[in-house]
N, C-alpha and C positions, 0 to 999 in steps of 0.2 A: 473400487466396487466392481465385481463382475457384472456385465447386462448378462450373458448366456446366452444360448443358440437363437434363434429367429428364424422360423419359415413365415410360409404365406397362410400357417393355420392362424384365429384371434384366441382360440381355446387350446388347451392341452390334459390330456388326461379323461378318467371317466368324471372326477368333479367338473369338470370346463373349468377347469384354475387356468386365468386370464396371467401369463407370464410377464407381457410388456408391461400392463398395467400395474403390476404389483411390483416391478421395478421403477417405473416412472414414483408411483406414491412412494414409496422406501425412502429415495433419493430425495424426493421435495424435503419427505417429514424429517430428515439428517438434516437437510439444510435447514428446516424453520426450527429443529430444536437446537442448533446449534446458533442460530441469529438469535433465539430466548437467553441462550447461556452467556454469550455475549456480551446483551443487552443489560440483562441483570448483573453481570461482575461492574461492566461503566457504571451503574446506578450507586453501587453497593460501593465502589470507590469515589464517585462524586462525593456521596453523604460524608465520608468519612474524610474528604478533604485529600486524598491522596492521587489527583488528578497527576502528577510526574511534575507540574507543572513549577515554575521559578518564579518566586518571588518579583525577583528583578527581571524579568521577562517581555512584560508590558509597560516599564515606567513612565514612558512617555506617554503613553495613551491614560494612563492613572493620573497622572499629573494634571494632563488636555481636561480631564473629563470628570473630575472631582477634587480642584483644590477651588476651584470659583465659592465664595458664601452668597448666595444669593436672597439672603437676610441683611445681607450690610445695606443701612440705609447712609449711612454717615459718610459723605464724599472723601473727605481724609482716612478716613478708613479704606474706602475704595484703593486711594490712590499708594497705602500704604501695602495693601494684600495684593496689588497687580504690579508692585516692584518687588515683595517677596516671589512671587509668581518667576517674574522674569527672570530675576536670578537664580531659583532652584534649575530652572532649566537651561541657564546659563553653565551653572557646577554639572550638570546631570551630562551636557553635551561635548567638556572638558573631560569630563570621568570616563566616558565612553572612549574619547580619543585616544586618553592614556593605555585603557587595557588593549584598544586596535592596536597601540605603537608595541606593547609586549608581546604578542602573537607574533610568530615567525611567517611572515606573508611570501616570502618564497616556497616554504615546505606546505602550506595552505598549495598554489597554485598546483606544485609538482603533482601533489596528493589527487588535486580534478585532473588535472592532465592524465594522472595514471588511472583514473577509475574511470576516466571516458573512454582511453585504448583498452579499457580492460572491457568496457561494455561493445564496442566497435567490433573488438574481435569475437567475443561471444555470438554478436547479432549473424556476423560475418561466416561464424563457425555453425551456427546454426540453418544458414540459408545455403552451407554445400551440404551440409548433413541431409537437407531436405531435399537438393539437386540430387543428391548420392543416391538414396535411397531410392527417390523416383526410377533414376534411369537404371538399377541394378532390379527394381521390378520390372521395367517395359523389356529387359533383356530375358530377364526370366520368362517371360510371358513369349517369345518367340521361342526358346528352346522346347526339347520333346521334354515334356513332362513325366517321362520314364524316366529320364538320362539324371533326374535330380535327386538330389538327397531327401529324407523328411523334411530336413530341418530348412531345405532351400525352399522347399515347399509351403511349407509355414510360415517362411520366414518374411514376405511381403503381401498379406492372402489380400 
């Protein structure tokens, strides 16, 4: 979005059209009809069940937190649903192991390694680009301002 020129007038023109101001609201009202659009697609794919989310996702927390009956009055019943209990999560904690041992956990590792040097140098490339630019304006800014091009002119205002 362009802001546009700014002096020290708060009006412009023979209407008194307020320029900052009708820039500041533009920009609010993008962002709040855009947090609307949003907000409404989450809802709209809540309803319909298509959160992205995996089944097998949360099973240990499914498990924790909804296989207890809390209608068993009958102690051998108790004692029977809290040894079924312990072995689902007995098989759930086996199941898990097995798909850890199929994953190739070296190419895991290599892959962070590479995407940390990859963010390191970005942060890295980004903090001389910031160096750069400063000191190629405080340079500018001592030279005669005839001696520049447009575009050197423009080019850090």
């Amino acid at each position: 979005m362009f802001y546009g020129y700014y002096n020290d007038e708060r009006t412009i023109g023979l209407l008194q059209f307020r320029l900052p101001l009708s820039y500041l609201l533009v920009g609010v009202s993008i962002f709040g009809y855009s947090l609307m659009v949003v907000i409404r697609t989450m809802a709209r794919n809540s309803d319909e069940g298509g959160d992205g989310g995996d089944d097998g996702q949360f099973t240990f927390t499914f498990k924790m937190f909804t296989s207890w009956d809390y209608l068993i009055g009958n102690p051998e019943t108790a004692d029977n649903k809290y040894a079924s209990i312990t072995t689902s999560f007995k098989e759930s904690i086996v199941d898990e192991q097995e798909n850890q041992k199929d994953e190739n956990i070296h190419l895991r590792r290599f892959l962070r390694v590479l995407a940390n040097l990859f963010i390191l140098c970005s942060l890295g490339g980004s903090g001389f680009l910031i160096y750069f630019v400063v000191k190629r304006s405080q340079d500018f800014a001592k030279l005669d301002q005839n001696t520049l091009s447009w575009y050197e002119k423009n080019e850090a205002g």
